[in-house]
Backbone as JSON, one array per atom type, in Angstrom:
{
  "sequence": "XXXXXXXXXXXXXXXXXXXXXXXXXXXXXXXXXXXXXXXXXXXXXXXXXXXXXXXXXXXXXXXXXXXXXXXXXXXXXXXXXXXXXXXXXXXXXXXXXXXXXXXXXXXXXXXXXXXXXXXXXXXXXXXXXXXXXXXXXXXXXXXXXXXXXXXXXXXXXXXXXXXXXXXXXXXXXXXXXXXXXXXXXXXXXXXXXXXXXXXX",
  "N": [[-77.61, -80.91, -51.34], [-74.45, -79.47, -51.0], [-72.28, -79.51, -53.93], [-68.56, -81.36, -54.1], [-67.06, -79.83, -55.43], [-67.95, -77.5, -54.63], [-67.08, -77.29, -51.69], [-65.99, -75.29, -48.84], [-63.2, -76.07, -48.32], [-62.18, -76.66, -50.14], [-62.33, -73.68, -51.52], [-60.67, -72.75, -49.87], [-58.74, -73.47, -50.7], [-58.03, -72.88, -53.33], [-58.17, -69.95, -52.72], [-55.57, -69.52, -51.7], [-53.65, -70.31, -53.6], [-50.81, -69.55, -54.87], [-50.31, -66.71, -56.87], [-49.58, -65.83, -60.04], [-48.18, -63.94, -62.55], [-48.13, -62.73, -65.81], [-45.29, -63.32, -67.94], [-44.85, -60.96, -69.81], [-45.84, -58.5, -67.9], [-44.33, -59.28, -65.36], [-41.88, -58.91, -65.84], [-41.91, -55.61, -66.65], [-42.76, -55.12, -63.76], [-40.36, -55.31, -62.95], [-38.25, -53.79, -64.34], [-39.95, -51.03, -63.36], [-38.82, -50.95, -60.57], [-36.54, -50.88, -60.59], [-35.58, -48.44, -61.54], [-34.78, -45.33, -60.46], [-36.58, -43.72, -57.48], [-37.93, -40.59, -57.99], [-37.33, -37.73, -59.5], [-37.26, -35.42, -57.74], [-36.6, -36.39, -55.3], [-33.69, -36.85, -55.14], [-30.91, -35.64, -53.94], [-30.33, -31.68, -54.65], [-27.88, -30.36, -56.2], [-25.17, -29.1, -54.56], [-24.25, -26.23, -54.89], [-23.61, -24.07, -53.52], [-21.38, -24.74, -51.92], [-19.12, -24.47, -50.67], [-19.0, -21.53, -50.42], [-20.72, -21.0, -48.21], [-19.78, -22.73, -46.57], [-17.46, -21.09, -46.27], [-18.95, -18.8, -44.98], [-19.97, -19.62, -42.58], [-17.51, -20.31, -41.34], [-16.63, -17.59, -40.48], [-15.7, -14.67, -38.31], [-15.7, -12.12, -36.21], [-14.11, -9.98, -37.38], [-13.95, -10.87, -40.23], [-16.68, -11.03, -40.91], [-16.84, -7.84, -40.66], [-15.36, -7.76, -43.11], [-16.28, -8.72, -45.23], [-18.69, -7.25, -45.09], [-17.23, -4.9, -46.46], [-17.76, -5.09, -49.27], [-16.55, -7.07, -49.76], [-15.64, -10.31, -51.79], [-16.5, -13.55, -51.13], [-14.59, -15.54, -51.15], [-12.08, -13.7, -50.92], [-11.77, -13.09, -48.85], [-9.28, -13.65, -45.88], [-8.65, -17.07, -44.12], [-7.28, -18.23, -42.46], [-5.4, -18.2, -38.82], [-4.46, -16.01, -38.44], [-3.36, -12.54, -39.71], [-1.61, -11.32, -42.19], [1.14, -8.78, -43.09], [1.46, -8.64, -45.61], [-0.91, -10.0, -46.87], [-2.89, -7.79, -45.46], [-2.04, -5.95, -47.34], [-3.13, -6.59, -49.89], [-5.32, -6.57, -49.18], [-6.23, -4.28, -48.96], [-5.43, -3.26, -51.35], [-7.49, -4.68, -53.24], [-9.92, -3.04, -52.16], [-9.34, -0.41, -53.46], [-9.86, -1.03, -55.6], [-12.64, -2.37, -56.27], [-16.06, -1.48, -56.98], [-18.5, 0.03, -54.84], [-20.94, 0.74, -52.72], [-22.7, 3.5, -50.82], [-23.2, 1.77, -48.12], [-21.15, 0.7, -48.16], [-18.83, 2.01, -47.18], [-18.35, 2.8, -44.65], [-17.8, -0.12, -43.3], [-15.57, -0.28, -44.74], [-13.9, 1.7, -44.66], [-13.24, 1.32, -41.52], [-12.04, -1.16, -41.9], [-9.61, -1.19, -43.17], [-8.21, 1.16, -41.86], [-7.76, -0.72, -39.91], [-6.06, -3.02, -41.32], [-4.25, -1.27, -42.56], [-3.02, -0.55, -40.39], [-1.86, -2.9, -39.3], [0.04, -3.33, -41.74], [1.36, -1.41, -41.2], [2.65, -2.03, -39.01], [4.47, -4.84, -39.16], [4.26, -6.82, -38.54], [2.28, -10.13, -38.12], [-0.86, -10.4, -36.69], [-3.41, -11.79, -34.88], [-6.48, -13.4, -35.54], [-8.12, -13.3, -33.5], [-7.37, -10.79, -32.32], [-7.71, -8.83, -33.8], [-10.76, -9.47, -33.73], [-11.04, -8.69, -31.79], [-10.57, -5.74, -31.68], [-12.41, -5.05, -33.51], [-15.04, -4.39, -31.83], [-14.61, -2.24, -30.85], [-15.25, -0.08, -32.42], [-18.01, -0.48, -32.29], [-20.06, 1.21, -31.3], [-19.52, 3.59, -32.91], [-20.3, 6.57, -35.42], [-19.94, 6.92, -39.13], [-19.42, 9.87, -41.66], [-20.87, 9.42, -44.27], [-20.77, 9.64, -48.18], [-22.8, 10.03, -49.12], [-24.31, 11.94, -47.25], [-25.51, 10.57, -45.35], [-24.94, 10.1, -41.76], [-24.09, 6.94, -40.83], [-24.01, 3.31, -39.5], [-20.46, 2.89, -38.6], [-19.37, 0.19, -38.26], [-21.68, -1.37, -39.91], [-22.58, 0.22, -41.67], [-25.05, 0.84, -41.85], [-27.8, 3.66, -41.86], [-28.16, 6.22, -40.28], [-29.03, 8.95, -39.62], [-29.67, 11.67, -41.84], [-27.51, 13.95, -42.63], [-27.21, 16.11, -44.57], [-25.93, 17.44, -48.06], [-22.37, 16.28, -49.27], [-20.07, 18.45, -48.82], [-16.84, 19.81, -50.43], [-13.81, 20.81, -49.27], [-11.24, 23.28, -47.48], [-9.92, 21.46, -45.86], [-9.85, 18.41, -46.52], [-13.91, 16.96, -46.59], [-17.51, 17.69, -45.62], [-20.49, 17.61, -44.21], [-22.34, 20.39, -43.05], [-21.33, 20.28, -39.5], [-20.12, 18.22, -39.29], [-17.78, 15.75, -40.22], [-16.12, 14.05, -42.94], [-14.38, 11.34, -42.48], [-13.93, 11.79, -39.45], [-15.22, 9.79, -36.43], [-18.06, 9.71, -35.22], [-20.15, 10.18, -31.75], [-23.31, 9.03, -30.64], [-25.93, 10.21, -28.11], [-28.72, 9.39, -25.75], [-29.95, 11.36, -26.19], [-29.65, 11.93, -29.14], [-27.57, 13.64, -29.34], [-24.82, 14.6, -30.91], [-21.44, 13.56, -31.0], [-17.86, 14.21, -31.64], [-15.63, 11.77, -31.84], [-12.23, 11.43, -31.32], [-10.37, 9.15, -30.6], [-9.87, 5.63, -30.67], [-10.99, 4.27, -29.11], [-13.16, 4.78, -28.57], [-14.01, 7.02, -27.05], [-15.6, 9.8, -26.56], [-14.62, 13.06, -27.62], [-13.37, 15.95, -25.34]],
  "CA": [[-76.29, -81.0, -50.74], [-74.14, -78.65, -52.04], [-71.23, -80.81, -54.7], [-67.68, -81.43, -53.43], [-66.56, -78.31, -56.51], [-67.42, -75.97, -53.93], [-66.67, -77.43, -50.41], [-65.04, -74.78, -48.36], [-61.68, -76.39, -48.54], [-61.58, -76.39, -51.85], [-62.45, -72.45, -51.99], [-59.34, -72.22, -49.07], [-57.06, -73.85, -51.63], [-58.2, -71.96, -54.32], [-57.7, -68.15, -52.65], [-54.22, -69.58, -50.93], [-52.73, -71.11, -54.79], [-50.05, -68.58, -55.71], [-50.68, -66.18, -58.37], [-48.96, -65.57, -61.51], [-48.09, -63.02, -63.68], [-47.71, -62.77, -66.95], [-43.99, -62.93, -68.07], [-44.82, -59.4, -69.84], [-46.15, -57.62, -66.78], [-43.53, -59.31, -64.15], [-40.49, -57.82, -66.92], [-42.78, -54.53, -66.53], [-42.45, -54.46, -62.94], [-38.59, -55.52, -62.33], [-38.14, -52.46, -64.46], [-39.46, -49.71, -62.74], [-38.24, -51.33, -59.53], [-34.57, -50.51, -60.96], [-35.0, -47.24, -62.09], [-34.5, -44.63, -59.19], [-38.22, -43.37, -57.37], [-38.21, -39.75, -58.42], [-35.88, -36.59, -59.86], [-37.28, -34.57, -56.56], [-35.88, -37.25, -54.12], [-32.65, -36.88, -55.39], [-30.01, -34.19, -53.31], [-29.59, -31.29, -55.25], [-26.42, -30.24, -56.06], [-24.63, -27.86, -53.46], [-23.48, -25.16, -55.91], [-22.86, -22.96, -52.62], [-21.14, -25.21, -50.41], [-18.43, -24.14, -50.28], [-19.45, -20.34, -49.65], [-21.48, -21.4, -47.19], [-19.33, -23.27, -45.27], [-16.78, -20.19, -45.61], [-19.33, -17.8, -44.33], [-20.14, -20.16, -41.3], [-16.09, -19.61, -40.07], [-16.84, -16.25, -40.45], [-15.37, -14.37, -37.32], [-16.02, -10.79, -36.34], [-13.17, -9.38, -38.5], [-14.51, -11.86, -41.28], [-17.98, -10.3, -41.1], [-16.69, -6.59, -41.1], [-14.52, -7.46, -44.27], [-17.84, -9.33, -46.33], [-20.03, -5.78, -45.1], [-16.54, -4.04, -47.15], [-17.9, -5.84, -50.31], [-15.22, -7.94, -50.72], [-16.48, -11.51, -52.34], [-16.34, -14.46, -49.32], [-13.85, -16.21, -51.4], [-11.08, -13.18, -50.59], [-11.3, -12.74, -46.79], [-8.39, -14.74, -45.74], [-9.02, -17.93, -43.4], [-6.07, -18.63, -41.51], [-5.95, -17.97, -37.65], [-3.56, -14.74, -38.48], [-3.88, -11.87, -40.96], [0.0, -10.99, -42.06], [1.2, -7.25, -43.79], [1.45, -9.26, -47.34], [-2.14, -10.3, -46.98], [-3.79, -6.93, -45.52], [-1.67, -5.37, -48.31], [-3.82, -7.29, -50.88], [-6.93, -6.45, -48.94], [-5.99, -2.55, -49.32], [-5.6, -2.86, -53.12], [-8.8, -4.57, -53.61], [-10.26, -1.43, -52.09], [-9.13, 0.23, -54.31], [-10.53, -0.83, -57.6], [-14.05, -2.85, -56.47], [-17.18, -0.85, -56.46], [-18.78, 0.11, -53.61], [-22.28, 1.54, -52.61], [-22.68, 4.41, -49.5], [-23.13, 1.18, -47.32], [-20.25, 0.25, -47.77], [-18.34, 3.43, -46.84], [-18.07, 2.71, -42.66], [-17.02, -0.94, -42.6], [-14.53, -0.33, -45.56], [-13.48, 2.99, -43.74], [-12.89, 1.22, -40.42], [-11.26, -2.33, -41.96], [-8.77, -0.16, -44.01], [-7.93, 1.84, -40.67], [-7.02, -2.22, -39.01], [-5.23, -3.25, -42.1], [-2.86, -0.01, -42.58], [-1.83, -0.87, -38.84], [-1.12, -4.25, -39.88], [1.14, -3.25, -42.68], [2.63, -0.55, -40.21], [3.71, -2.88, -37.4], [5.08, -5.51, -39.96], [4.19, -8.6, -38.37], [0.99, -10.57, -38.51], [-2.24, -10.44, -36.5], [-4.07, -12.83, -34.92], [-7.61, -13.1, -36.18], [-8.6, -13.07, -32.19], [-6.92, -9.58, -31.28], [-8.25, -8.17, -35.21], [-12.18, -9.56, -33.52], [-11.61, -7.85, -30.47], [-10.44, -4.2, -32.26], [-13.45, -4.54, -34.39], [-15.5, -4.19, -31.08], [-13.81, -0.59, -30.45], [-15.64, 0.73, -33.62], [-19.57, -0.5, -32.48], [-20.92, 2.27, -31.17], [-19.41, 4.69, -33.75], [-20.63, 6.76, -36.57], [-19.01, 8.09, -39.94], [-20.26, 10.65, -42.34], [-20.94, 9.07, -46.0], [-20.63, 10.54, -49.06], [-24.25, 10.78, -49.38], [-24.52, 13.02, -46.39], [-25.5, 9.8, -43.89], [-24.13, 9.68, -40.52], [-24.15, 5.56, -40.8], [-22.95, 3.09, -38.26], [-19.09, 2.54, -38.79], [-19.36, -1.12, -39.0], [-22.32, -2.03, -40.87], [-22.88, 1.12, -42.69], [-26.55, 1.45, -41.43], [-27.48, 5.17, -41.84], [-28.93, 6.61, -38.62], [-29.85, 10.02, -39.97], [-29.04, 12.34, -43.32], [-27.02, 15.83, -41.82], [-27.08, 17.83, -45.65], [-24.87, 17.0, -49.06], [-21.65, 16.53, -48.53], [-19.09, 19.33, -50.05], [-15.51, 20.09, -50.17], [-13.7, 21.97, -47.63], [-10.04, 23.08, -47.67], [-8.89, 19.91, -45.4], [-11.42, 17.31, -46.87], [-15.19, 17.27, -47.08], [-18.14, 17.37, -44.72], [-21.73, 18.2, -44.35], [-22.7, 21.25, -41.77], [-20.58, 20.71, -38.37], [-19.79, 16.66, -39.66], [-15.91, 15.99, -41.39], [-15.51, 12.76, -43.66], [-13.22, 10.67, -42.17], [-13.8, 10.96, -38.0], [-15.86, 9.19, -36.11], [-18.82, 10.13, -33.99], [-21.03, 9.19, -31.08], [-24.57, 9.64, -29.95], [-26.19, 9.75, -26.6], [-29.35, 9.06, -25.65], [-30.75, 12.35, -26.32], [-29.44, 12.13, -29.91], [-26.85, 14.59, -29.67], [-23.74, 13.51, -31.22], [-20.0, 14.39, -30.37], [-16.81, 13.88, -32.24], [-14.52, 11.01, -31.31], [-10.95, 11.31, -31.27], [-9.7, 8.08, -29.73], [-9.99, 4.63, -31.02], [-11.44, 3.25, -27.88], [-14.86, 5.13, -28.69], [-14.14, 7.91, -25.98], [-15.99, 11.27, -27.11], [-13.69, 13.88, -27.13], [-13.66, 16.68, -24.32]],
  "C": [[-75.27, -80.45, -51.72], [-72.42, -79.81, -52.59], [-69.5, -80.56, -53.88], [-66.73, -80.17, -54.02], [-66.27, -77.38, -55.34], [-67.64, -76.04, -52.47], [-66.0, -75.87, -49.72], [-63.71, -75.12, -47.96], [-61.32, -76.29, -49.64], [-61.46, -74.76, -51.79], [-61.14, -72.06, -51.19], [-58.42, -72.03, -50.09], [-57.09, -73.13, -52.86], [-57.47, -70.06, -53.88], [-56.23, -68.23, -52.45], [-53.28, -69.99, -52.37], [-52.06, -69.66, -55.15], [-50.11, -67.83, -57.3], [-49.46, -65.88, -59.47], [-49.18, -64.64, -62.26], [-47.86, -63.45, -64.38], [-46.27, -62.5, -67.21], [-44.2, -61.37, -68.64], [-44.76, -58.7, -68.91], [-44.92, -57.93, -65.41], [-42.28, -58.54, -64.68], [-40.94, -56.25, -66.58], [-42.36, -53.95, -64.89], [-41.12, -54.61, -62.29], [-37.83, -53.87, -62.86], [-38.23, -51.06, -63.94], [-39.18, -50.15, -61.5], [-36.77, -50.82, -59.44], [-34.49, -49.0, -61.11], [-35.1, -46.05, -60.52], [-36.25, -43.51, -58.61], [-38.65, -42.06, -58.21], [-37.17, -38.78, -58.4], [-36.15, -35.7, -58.08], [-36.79, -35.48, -55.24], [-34.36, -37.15, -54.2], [-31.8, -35.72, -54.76], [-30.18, -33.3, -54.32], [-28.36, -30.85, -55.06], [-26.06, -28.81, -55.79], [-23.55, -26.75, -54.76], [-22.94, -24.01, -54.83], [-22.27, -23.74, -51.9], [-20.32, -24.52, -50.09], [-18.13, -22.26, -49.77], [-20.51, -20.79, -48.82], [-20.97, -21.82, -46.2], [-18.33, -21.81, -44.74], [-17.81, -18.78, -44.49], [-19.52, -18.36, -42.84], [-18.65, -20.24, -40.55], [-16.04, -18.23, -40.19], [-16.39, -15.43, -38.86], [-15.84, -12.77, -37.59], [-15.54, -9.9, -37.12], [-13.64, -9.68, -39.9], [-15.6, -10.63, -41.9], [-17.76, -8.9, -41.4], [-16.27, -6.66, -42.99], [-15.21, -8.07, -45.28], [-18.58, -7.77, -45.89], [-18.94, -4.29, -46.1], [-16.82, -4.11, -49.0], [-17.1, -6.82, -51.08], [-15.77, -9.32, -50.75], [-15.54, -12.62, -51.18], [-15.04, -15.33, -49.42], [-11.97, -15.77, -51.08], [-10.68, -13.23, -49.17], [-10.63, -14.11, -46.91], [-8.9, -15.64, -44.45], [-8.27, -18.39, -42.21], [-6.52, -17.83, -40.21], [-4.97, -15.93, -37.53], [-3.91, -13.64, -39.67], [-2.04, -10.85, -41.11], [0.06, -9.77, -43.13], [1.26, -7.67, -45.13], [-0.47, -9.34, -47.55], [-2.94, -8.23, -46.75], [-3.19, -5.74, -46.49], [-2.45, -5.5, -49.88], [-5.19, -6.89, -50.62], [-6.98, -4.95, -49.57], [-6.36, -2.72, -50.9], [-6.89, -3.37, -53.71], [-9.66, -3.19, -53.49], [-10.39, -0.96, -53.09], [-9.3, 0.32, -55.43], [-12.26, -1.26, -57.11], [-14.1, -1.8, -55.92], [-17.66, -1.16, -55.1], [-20.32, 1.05, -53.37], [-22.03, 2.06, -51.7], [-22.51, 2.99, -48.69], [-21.98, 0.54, -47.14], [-18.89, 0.97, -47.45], [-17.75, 2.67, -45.34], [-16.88, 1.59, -43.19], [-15.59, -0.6, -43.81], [-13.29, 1.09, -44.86], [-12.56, 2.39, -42.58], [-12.05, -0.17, -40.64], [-10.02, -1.88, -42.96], [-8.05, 0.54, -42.61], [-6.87, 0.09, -40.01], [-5.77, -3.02, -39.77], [-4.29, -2.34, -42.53], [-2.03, -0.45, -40.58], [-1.58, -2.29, -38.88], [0.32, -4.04, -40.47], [2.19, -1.81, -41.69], [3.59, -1.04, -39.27], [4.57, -3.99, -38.2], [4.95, -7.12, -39.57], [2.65, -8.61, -38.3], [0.24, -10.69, -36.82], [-2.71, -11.16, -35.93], [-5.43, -12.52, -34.84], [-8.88, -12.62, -34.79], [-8.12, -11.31, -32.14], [-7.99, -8.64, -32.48], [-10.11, -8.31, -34.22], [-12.42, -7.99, -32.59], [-11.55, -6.45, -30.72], [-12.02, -4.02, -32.67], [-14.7, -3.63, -33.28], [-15.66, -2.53, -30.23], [-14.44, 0.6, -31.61], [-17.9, 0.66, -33.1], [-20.4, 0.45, -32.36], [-20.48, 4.16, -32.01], [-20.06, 4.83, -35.13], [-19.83, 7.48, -37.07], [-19.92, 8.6, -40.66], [-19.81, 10.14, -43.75], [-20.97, 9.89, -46.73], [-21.96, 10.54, -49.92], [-24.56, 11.12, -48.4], [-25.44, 11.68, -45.38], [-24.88, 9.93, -42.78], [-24.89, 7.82, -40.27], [-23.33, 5.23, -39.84], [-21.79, 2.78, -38.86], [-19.26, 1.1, -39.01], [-19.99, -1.83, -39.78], [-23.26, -0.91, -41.74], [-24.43, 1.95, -42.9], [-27.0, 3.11, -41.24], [-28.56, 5.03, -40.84], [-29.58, 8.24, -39.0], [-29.13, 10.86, -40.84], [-28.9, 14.29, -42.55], [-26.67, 16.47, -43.34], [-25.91, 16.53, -46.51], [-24.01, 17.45, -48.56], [-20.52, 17.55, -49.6], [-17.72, 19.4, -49.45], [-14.79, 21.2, -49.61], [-12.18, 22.01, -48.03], [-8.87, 21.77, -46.89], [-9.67, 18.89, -45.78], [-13.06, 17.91, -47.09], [-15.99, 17.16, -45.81], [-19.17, 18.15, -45.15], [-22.17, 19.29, -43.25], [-21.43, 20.89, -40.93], [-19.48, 18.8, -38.54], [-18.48, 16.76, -40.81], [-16.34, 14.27, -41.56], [-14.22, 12.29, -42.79], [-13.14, 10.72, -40.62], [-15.22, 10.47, -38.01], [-16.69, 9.97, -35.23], [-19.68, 9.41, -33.24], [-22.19, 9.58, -30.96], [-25.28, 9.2, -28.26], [-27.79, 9.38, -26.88], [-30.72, 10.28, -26.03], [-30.77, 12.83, -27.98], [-28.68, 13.76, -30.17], [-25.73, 13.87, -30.13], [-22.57, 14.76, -31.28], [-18.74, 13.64, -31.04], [-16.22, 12.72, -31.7], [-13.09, 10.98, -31.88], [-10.0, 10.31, -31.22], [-10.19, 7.31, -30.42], [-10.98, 4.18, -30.58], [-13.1, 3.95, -27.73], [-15.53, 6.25, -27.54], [-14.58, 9.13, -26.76], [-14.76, 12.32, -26.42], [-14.26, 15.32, -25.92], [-14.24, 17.66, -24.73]]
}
């Protein structure tokens, strides 16, 4: 008959008696309990936010004038764009570098901002979207002999180096400074007009 030591009530009360740590080891684990789980759980820190958030109000005008190379922090934000401001945009121009790609949109946001500072009053960043729209299906001739698109500078096909001419420069039958279109047959035809009408 097995002794009353090792009844099965006794062995209950035995597994169910609360255990104990060692004061060392319970100090041990209050510690890393406190300290924070791991460095990769932790956010890192938004070093772009704030370009980030500006590129996300980015409007169509916006976007032309970031493809001019101008840094995200210049394009102005406001709902207007006034002849003091696209006076400031101009003179950037004029000193930052610039690669062929950035030829068109700087070409064609230079063109929106001189008629800014011509009319003398300000803009609203709506009428500036909807102009930009008047440029999509045009191309200019770069000064590495591209015919690129006007707004995002994309070259579409290389017509010859470009040389100097007694009214400006151009490559073969192509002038620096207008605009042209293409059809579907890849012929392409001067434009004259704003509004993206091939001339007659």
């Amino acid at each position: 008959m097995p002794s009353e030591a090792f009844s099965p009530r006794k062995r209950i009360l035995v597994a169910s008696a609360p255990a104990r740590l060692p004061p060392g080891l319970f100090l041990a684990f209050v510690l890393l309990a406190s300290v924070p789980v791991a460095c990769a759980s932790n956010s890192p820190p938004q070093a772009f936010a704030s370009t980030r958030d500006a590129l996300a109000e980015l409007d169509e005008f916006g976007v032309l004038l970031l493809g001019t190379g101008l840094p995200v922090e210049v394009i102005p934000s406001g709902r207007e764009v006034s002849p003091e401001q696209a006076r400031r945009l101009l003179v950037y121009f004029g000193f930052l570098p610039y690669s062929p790609q950035h030829y068109g949109p700087r070409f064609v946001a230079a063109e929106l901002l001189r008629a800014i500072e011509n009319h003398g009053q300000s803009v609203s960043r709506w009428e500036l979207s909807r102009k930009v729209q008047d440029y999509r299906n045009l191309f200019l001739l770069q000064p590495d002999g591209y015919l690129a698109a006007a707004l995002t500078g994309r070259p579409a096909v290389c017509v010859g180096p470009v040389e100097p001419r007694e009214d400006g420069a151009g490559a073969g039958r192509f002038e620096m400074g207008a605009f042209y279109t293409r059809d579907e047959d890849d012929n392409w035809q001067q434009v004259h007009r704003r509004t993206g009408a091939p001339s007659p």
